[in-house]
N, CA, C and O atoms as CSV, one atom per row, in Angstrom:
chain,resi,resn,atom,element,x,y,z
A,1,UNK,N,N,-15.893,0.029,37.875
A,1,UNK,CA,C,-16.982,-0.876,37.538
A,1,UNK,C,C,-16.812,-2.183,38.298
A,1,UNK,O,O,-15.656,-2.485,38.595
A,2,UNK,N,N,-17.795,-2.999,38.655
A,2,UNK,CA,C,-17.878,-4.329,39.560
A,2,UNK,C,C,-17.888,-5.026,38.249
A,2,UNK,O,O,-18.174,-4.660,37.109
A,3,UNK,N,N,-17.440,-6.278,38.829
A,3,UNK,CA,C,-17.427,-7.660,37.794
A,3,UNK,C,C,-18.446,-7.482,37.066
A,3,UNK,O,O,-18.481,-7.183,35.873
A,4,UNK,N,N,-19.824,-7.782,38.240
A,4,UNK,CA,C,-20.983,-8.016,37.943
A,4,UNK,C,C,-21.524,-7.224,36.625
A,4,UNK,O,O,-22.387,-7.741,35.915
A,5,UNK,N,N,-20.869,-5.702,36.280
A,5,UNK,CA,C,-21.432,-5.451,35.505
A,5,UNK,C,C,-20.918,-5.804,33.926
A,5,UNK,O,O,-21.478,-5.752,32.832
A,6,UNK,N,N,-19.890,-6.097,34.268
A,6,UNK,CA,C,-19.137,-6.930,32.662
A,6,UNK,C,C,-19.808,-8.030,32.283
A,6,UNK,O,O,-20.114,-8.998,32.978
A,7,UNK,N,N,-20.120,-7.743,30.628
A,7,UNK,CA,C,-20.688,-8.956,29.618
A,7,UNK,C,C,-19.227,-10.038,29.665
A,7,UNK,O,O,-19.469,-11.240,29.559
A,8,UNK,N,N,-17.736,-9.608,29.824
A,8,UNK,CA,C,-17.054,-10.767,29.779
A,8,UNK,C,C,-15.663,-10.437,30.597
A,8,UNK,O,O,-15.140,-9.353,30.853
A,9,UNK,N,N,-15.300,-11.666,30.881
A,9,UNK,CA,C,-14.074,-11.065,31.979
A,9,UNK,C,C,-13.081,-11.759,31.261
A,9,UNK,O,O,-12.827,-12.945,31.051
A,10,UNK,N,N,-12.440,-10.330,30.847
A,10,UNK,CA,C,-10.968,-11.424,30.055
A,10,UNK,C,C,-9.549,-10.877,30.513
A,10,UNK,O,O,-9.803,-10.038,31.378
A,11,UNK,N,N,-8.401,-10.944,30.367
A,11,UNK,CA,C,-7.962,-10.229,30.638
A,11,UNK,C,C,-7.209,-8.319,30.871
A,11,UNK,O,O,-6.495,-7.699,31.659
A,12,UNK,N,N,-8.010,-8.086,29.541
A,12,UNK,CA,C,-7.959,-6.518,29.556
A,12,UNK,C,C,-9.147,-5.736,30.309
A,12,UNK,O,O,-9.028,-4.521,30.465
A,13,UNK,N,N,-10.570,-6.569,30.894
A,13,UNK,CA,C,-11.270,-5.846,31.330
A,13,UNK,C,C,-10.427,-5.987,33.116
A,13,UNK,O,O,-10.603,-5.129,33.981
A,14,UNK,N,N,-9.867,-6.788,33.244
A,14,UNK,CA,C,-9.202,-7.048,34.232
A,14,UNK,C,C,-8.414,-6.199,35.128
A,14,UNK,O,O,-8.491,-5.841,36.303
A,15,UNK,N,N,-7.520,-5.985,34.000
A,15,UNK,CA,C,-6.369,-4.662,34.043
A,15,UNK,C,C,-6.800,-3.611,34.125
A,15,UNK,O,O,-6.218,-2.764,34.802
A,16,UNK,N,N,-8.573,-3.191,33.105
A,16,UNK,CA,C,-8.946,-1.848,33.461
A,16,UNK,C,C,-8.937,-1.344,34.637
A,16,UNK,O,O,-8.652,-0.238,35.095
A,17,UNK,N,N,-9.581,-3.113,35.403
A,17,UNK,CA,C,-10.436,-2.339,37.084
A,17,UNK,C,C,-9.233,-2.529,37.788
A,17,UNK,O,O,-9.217,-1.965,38.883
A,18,UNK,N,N,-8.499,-2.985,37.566
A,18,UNK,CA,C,-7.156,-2.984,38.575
A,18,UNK,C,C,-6.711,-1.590,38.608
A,18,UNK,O,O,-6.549,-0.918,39.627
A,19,UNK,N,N,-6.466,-1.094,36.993
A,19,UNK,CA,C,-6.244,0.565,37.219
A,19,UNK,C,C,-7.527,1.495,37.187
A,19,UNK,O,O,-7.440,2.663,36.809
A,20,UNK,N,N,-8.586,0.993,37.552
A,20,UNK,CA,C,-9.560,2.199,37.732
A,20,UNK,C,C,-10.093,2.865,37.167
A,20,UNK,O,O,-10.672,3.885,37.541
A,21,UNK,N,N,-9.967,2.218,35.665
A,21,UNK,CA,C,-10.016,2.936,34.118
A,21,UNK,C,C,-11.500,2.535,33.823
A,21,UNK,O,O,-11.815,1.376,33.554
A,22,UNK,N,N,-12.672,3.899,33.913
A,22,UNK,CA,C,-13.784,3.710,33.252
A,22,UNK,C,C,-14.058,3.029,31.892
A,22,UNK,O,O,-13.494,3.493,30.901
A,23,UNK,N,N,-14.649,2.263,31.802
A,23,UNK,CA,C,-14.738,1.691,30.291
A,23,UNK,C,C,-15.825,1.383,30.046
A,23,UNK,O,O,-16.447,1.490,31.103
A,24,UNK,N,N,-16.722,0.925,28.976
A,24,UNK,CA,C,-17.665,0.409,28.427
A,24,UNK,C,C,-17.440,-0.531,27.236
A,24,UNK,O,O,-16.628,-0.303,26.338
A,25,UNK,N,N,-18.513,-1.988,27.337
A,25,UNK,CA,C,-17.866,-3.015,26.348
A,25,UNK,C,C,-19.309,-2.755,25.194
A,25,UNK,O,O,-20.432,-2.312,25.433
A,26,UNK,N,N,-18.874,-3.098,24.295
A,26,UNK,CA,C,-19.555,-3.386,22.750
A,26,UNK,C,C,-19.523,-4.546,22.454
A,26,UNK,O,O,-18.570,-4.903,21.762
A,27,UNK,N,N,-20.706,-5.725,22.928
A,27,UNK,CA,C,-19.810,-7.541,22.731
A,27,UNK,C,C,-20.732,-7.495,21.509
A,27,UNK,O,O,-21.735,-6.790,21.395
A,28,UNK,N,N,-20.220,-8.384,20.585
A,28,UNK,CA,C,-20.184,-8.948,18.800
A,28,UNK,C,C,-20.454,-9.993,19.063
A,28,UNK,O,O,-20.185,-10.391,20.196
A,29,UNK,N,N,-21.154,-10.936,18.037
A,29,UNK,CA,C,-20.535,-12.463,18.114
A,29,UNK,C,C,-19.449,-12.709,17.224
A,29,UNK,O,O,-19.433,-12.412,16.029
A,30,UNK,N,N,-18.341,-13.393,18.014
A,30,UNK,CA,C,-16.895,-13.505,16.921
A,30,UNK,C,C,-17.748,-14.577,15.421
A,30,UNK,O,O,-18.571,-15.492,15.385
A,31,UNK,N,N,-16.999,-13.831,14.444
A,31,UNK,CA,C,-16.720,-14.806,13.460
A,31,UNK,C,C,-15.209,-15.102,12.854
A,31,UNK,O,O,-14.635,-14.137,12.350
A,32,UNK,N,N,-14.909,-15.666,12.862
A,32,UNK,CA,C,-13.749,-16.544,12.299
A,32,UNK,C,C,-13.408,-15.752,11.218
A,32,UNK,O,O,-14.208,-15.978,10.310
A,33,UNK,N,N,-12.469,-14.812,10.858
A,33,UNK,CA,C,-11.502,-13.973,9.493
A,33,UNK,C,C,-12.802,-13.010,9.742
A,33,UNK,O,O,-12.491,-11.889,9.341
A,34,UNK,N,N,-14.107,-13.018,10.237
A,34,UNK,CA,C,-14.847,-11.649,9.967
A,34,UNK,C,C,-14.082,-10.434,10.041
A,34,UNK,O,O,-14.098,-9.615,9.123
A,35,UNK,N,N,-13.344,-10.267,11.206
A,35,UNK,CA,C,-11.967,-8.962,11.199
A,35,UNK,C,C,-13.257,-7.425,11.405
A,35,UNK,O,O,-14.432,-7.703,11.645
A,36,UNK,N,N,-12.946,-6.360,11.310
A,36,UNK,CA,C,-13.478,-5.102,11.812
A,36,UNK,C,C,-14.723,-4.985,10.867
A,36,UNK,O,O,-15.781,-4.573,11.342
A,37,UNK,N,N,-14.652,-5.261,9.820
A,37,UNK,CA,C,-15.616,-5.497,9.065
A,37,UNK,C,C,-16.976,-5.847,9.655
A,37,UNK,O,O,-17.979,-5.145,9.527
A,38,UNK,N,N,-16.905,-7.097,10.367
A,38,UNK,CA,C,-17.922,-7.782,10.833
A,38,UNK,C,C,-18.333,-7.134,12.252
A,38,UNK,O,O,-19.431,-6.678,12.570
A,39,UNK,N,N,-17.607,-7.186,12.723
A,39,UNK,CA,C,-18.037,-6.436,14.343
A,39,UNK,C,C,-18.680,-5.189,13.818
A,39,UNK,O,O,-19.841,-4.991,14.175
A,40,UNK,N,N,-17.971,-4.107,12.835
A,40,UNK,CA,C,-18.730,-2.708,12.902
A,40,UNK,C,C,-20.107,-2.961,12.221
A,40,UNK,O,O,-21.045,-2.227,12.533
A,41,UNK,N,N,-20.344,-4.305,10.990
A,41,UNK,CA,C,-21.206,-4.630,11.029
A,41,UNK,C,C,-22.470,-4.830,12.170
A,41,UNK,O,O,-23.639,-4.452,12.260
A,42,UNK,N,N,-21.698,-5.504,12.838
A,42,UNK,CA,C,-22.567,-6.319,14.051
A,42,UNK,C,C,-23.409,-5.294,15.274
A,42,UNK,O,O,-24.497,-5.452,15.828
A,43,UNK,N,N,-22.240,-4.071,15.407
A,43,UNK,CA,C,-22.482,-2.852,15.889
A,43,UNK,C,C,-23.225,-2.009,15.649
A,43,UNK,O,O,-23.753,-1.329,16.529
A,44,UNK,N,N,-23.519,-1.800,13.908
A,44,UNK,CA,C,-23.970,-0.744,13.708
A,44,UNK,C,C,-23.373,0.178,13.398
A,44,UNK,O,O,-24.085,1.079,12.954
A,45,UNK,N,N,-21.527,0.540,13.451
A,45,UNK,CA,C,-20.867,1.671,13.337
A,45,UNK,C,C,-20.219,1.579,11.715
A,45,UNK,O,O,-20.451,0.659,10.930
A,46,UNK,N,N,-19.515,2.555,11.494
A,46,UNK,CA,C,-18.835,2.590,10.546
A,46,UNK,C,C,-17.343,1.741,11.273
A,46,UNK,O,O,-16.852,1.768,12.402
A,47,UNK,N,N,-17.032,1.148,10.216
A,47,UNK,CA,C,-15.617,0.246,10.368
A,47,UNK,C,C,-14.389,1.324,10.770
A,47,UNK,O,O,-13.428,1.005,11.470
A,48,UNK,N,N,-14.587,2.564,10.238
A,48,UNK,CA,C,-13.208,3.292,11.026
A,48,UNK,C,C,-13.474,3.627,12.077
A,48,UNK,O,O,-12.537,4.142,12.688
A,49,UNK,N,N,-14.759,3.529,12.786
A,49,UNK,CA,C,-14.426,3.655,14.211
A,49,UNK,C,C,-14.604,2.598,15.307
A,49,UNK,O,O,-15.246,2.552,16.357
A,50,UNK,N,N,-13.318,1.295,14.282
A,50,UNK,CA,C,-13.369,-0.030,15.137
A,50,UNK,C,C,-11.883,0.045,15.241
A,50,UNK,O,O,-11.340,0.130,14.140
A,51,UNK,N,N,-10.900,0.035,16.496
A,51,UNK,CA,C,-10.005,0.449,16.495
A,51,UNK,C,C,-9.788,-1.387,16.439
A,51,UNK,O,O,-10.490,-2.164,17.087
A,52,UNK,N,N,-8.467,-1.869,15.355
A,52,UNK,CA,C,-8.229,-3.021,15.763
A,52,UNK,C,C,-6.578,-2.672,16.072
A,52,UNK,O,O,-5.756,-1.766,15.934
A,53,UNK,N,N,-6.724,-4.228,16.651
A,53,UNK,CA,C,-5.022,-3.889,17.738
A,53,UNK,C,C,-4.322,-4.998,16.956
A,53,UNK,O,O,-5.038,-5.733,16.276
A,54,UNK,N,N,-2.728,-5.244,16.981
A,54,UNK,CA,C,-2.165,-5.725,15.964
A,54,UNK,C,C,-0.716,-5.746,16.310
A,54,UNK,O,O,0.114,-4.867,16.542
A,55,UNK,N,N,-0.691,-7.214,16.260
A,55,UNK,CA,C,0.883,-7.265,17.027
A,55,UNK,C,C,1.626,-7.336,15.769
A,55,UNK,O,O,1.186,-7.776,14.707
A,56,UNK,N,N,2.849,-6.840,15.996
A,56,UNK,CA,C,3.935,-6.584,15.033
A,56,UNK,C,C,5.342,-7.295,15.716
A,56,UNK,O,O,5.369,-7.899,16.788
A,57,UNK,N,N,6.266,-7.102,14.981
A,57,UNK,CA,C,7.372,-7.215,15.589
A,57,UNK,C,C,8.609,-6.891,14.345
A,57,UNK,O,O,8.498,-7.084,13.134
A,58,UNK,N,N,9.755,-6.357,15.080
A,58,UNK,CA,C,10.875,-5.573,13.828
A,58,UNK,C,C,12.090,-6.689,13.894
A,58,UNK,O,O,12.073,-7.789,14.448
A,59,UNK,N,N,12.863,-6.223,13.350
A,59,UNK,CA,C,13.964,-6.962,12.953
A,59,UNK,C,C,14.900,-7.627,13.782
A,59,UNK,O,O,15.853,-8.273,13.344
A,60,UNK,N,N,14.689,-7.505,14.717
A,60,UNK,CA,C,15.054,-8.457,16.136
A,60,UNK,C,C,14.423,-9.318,16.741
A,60,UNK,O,O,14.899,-10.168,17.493
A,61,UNK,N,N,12.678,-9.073,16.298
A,61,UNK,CA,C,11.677,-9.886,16.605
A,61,UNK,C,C,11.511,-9.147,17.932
A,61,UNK,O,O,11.626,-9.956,18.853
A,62,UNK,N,N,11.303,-8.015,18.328
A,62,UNK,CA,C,11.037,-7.705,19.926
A,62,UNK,C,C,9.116,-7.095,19.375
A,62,UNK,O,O,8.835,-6.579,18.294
A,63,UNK,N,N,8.477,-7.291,20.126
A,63,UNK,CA,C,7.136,-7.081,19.477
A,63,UNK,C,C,6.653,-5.437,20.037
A,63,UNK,O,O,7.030,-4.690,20.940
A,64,UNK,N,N,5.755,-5.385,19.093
A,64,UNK,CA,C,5.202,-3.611,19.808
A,64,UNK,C,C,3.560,-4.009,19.247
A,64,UNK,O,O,3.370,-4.701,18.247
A,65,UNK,N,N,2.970,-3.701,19.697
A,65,UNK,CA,C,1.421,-3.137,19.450
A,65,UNK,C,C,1.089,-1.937,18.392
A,65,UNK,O,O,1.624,-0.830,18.425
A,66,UNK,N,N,0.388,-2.240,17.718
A,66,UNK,CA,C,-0.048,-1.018,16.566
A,66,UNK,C,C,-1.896,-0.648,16.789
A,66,UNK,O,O,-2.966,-1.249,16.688
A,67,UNK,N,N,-1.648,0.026,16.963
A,67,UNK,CA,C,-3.885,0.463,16.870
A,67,UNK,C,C,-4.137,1.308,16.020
A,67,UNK,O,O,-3.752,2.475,15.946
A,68,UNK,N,N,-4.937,0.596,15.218
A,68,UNK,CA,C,-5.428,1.118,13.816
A,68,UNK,C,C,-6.318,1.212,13.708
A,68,UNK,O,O,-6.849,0.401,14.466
A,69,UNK,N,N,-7.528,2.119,12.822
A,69,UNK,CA,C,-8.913,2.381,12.353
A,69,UNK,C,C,-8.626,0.540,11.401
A,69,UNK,O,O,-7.815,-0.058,10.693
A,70,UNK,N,N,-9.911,0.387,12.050
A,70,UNK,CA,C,-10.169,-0.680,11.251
A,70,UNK,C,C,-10.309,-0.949,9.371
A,70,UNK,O,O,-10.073,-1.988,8.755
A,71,UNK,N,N,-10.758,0.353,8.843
A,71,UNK,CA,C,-10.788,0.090,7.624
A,71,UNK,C,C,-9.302,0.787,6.670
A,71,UNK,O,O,-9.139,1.167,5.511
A,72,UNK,N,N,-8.730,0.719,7.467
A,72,UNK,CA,C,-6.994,0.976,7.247
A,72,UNK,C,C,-5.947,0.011,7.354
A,72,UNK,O,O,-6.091,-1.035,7.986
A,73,UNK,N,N,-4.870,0.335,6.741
A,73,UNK,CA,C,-3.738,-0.775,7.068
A,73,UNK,C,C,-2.754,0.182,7.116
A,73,UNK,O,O,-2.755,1.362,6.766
A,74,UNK,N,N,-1.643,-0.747,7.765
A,74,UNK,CA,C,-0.549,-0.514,8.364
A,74,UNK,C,C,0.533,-0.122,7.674
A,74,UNK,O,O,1.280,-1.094,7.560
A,75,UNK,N,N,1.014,0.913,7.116
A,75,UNK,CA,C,2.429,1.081,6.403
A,75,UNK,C,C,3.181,0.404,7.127
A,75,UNK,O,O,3.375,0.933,8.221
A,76,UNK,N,N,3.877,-0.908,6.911
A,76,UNK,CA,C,4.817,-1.125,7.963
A,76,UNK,C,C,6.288,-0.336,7.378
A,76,UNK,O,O,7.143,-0.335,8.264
A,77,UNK,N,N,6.643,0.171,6.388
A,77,UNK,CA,C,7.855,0.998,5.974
A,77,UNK,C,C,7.395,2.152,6.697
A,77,UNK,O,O,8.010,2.180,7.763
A,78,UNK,N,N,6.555,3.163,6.603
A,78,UNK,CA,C,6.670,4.026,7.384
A,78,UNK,C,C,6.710,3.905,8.479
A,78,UNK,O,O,7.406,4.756,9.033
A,79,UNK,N,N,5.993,2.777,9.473
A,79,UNK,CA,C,6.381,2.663,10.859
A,79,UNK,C,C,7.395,2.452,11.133
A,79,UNK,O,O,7.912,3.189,11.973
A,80,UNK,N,N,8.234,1.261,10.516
A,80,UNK,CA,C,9.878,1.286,11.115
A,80,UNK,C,C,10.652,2.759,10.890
A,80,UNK,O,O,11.228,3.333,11.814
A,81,UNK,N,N,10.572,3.305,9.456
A,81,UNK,CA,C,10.892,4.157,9.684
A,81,UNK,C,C,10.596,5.546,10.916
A,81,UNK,O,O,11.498,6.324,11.225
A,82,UNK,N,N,9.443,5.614,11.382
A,82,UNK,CA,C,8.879,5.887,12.318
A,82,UNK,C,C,9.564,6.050,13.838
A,82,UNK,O,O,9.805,7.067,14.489
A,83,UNK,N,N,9.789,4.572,14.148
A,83,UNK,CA,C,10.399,3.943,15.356
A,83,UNK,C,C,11.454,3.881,15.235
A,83,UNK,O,O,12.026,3.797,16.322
A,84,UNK,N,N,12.572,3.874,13.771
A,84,UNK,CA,C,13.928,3.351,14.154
A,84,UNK,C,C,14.089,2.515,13.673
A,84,UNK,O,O,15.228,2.250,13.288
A,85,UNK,N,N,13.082,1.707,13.458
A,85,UNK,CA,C,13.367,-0.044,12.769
A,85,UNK,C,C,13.863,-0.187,11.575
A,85,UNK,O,O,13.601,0.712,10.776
A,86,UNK,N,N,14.618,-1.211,11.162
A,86,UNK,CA,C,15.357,-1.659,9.791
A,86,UNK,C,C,13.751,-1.729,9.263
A,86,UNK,O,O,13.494,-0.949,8.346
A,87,UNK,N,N,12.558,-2.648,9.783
A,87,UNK,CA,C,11.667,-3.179,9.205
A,87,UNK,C,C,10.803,-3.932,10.413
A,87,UNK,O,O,11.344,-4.628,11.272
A,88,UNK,N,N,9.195,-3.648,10.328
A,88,UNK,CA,C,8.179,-4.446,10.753
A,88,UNK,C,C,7.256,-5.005,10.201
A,88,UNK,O,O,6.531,-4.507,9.341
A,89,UNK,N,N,7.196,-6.147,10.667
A,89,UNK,CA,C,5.987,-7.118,10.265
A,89,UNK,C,C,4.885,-7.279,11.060
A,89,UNK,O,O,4.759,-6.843,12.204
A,90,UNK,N,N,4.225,-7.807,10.537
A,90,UNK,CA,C,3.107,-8.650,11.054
A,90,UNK,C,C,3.410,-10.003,12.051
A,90,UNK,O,O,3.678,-11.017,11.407
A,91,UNK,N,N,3.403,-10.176,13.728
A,91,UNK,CA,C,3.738,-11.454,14.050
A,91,UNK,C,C,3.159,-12.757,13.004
A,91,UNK,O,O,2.501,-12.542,11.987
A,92,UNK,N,N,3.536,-14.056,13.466
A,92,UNK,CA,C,2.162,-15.079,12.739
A,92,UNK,C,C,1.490,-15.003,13.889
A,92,UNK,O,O,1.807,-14.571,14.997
A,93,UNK,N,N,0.356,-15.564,13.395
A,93,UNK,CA,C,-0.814,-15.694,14.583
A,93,UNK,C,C,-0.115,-16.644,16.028
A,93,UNK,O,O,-0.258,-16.042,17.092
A,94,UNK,N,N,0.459,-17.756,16.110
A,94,UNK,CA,C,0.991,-18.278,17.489
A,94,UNK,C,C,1.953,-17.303,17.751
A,94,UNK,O,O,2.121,-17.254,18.969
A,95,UNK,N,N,2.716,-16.441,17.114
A,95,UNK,CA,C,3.806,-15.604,18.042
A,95,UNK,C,C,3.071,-14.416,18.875
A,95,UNK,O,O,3.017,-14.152,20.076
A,96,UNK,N,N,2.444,-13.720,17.516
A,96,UNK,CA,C,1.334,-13.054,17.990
A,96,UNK,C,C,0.394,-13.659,19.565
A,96,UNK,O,O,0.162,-12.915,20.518
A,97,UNK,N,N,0.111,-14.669,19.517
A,97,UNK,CA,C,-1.135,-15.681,20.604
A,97,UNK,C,C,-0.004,-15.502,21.991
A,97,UNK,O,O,-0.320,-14.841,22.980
A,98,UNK,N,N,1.437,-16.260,21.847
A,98,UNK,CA,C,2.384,-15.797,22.740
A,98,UNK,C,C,2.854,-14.793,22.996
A,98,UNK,O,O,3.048,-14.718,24.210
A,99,UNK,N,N,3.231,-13.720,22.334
A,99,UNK,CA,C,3.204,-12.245,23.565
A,99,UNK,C,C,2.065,-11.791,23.916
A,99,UNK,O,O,2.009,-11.327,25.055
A,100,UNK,N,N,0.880,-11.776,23.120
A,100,UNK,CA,C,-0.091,-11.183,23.538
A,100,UNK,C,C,-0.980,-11.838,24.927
A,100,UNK,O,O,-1.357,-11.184,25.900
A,101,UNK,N,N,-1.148,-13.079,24.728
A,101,UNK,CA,C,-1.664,-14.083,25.722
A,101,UNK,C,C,-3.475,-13.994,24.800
A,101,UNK,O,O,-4.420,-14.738,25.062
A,102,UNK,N,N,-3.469,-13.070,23.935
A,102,UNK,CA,C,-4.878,-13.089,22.896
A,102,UNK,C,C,-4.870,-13.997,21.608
A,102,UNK,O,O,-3.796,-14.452,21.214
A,103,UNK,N,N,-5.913,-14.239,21.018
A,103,UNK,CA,C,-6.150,-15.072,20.009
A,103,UNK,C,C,-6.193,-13.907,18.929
A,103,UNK,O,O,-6.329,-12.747,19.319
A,104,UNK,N,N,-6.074,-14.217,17.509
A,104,UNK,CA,C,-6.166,-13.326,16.890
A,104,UNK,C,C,-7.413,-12.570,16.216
A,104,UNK,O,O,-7.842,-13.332,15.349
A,105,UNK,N,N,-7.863,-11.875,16.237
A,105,UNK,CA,C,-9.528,-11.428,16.301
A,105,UNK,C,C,-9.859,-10.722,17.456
A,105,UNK,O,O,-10.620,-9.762,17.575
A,106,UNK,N,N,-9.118,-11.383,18.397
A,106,UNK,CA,C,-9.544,-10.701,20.106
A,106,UNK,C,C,-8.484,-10.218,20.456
A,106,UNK,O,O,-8.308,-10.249,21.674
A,107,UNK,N,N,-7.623,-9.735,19.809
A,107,UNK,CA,C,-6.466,-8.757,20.784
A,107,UNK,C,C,-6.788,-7.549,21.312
A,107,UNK,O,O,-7.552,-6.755,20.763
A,108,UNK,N,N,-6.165,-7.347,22.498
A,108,UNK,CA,C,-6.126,-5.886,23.275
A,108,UNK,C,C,-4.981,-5.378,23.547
A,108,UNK,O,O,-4.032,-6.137,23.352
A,109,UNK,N,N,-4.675,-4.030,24.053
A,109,UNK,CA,C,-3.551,-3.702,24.517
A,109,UNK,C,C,-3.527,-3.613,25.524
A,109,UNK,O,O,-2.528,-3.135,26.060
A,110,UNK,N,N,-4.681,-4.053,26.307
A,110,UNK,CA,C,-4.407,-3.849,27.352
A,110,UNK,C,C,-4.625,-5.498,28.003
A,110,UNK,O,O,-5.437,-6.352,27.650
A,111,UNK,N,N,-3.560,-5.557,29.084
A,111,UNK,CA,C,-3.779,-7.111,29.915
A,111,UNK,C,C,-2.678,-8.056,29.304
A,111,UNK,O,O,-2.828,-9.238,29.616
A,112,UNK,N,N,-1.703,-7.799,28.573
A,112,UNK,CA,C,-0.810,-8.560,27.231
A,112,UNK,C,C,0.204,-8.871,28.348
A,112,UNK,O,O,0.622,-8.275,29.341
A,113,UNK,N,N,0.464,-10.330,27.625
A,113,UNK,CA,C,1.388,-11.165,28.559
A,113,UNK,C,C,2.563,-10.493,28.457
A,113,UNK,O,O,3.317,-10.583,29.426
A,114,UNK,N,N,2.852,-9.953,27.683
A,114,UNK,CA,C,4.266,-9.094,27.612
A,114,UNK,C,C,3.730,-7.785,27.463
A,114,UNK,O,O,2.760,-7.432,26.793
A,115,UNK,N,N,4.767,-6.871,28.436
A,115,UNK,CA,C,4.850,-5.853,28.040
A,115,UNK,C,C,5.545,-5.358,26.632
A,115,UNK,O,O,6.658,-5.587,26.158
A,116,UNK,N,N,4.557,-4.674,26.216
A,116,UNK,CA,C,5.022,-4.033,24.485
A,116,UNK,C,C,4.876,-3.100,24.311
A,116,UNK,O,O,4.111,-2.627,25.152
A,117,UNK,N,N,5.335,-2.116,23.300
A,117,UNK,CA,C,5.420,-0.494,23.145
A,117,UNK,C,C,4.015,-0.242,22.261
A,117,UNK,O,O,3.888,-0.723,21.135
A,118,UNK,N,N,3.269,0.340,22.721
A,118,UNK,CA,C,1.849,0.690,21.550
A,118,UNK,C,C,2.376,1.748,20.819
A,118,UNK,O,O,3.070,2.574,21.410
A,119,UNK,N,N,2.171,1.851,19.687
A,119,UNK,CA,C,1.492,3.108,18.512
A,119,UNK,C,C,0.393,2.886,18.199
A,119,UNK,O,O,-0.266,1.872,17.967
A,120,UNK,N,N,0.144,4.436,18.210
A,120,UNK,CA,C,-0.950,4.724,17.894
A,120,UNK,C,C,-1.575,5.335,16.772
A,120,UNK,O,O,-1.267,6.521,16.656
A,121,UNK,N,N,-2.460,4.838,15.793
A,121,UNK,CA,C,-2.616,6.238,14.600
A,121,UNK,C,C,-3.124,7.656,15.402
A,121,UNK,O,O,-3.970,7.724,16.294
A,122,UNK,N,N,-2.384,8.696,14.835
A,122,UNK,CA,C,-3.201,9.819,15.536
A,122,UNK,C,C,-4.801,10.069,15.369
A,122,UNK,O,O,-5.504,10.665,16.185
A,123,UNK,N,N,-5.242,9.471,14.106
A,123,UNK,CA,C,-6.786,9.925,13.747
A,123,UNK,C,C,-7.637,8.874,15.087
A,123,UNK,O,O,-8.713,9.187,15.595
A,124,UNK,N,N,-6.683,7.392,15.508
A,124,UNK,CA,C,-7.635,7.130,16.596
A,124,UNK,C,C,-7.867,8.670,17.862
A,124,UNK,O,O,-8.887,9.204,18.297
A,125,UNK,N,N,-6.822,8.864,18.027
A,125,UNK,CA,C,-6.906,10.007,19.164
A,125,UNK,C,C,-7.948,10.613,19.347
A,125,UNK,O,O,-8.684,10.673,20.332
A,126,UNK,N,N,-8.001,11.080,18.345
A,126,UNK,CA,C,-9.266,12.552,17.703
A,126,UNK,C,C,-10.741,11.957,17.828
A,126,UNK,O,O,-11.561,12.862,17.679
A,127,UNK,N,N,-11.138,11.122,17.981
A,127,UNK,CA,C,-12.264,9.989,17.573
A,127,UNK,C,C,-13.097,10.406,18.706
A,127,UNK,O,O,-12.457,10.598,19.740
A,128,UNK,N,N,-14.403,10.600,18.775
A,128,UNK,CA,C,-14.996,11.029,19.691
A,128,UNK,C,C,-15.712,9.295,20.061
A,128,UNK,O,O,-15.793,8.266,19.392
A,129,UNK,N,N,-16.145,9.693,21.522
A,129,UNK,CA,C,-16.599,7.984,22.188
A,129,UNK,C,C,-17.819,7.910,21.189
A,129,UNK,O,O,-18.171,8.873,20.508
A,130,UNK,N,N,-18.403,6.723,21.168
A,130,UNK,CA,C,-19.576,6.651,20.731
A,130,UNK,C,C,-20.250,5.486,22.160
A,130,UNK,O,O,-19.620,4.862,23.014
A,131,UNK,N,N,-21.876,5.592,21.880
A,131,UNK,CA,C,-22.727,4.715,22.741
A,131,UNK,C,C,-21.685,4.483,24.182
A,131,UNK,O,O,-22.078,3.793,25.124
């Protein structure tokens, strides 16, 4: 895809065209704590098929990426257990803002100032594209 055809150039649409990765954007107007709720609102979709992204970090503080159906939350006991971890959290929003180089509301996994390990829920996998 050319610039020209992106509604916004941030850094994950960036990284797509650098790797060549077809994509299509869905732009919302942000609201402030609206969270998946509001966008699938804003969309038209059902909220589980708003994948939100979600920085974490375990007991060393080294951070990983989580992508979740939006109208879900995160076992963080089963994920450490999962990965290995004693335990994961939730970054705060500035630690989160610093690895990611995103604000919170607008994170991606893709374009992140640090490289980080993603998980994934499997039910995103399965999810057929929409629009």
């Amino acid at each position: 895809m050319s610039k020209s055809r992106h509604v916004s150039e941030t850094p994950a649409t960036q990284f797509l065209c650098r790797h060549g990765v077809a994509f299509g954007e869905h732009p919302y107007d942000y609201v402030e704590h609206g969270g998946t709720g509001e966008s699938a609102r804003q969309l038209g979709v059902d909220e589980s098929h708003v994948v939100k992204t979600l920085v974490m970090e375990d007991e060393h503080a080294k951070p990983l990426i989580v992508l979740m159906n939006g109208d879900r939350t995160v076992s963080t006991k089963n994920l450490a257990r999962q990965i290995g971890a004693k335990r994961v959290e939730p970054c705060k929003p500035e630690v989160a803002n610093r690895h990611s180089g995103y604000l919170i509301g607008g994170t991606s996994p893709f374009g992140t100032r640090k490289q980080m390990p993603v998980y994934v829920k499997s039910t995103i996998l399965g999810m057929e594209e929409s629009g």
